[in-house]
C-alpha positions in Angstrom: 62.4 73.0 77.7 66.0 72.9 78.6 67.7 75.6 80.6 71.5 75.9 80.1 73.8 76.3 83.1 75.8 79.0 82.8 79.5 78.1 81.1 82.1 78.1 84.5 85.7 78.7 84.0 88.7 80.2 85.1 90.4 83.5 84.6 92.8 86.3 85.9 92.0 89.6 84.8 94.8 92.7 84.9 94.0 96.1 84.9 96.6 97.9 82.4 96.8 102.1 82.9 97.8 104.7 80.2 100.6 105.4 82.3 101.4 101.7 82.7 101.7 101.4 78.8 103.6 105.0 79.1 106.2 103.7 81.0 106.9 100.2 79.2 107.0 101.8 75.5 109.6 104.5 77.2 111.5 101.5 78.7 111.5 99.3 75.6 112.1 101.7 72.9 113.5 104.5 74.6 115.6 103.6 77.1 118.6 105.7 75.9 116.5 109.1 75.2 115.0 111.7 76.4 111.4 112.1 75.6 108.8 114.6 76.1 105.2 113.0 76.1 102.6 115.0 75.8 98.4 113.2 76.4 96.0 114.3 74.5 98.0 115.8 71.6 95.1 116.8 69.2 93.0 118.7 71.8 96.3 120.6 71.4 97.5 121.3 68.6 97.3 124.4 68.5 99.1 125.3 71.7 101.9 122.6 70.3 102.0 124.2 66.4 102.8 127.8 68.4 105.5 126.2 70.3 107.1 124.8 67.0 105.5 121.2 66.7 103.0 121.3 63.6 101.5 117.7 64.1 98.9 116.6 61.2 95.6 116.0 62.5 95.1 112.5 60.1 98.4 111.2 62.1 97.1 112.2 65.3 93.6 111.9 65.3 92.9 108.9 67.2 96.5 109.1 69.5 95.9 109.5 73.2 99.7 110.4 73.5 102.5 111.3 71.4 106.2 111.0 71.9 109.1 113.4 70.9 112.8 112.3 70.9 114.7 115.1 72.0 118.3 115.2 71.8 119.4 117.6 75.3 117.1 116.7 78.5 117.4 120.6 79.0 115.7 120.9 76.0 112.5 118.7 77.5 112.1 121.0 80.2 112.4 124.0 78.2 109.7 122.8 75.5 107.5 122.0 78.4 107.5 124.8 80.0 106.6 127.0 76.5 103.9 124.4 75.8 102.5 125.0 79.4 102.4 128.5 78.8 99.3 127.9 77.0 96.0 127.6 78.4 94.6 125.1 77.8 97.6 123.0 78.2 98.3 119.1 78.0 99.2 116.9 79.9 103.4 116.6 79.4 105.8 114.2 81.0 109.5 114.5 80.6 111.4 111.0 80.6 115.0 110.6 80.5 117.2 107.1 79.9 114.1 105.2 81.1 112.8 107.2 83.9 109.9 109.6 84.4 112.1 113.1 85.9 109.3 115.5 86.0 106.0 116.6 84.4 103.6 119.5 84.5 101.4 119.0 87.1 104.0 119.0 90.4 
């Protein structure tokens, strides 16, 4: 009877947030925007189709967070404030070029 040794070897392990992957996607393909994201869309929707945004359930089903281009920052601000309105509300962070500026929770 043989007993193994346990295999050794070397690693790093990183610890990667939602919010970390948040603000790289913003950075990498939206740098020049302004974006509204909003967590947990499809616990939502029906807060979001009352403010305008009629999301299908098969595209969001298994999201954690959706992303909307909007063209005027002011626009961001305005949208999040209808959709926090709403109770219950989600999550919503408004980027612009890049940046986090504000979200719902401050």
């Amino acid at each position: 009877m043989t007993t193994e040794t346990p295999r050794q070897m070397q690693y790093t392990c990183y610890s990667v947030s939602f919010q970390d992957l948040v603000d790289i996607w913003i950075g990498e393909f939206h740098l020049k925007d302004n974006v509204l994201v909003i967590w947990d869309a499809i616990t939502h929707l029906e807060a979001l189709a009352k403010t305008g945004f009629l999301l299908d359930n098969v595209k969001v089903y298994d999201n954690k967070i959706i992303t909307i281009v909007i063209e005027d920052v002011r626009d961001c601000f305005y949208t999040m404030d209808a959709i926090t309105a709403y109770d219950p509300h989600p999550f919503i962070q408004v980027y612009s070029k890049g940046k986090v500026v504000t979200d719902n929770i401050s």
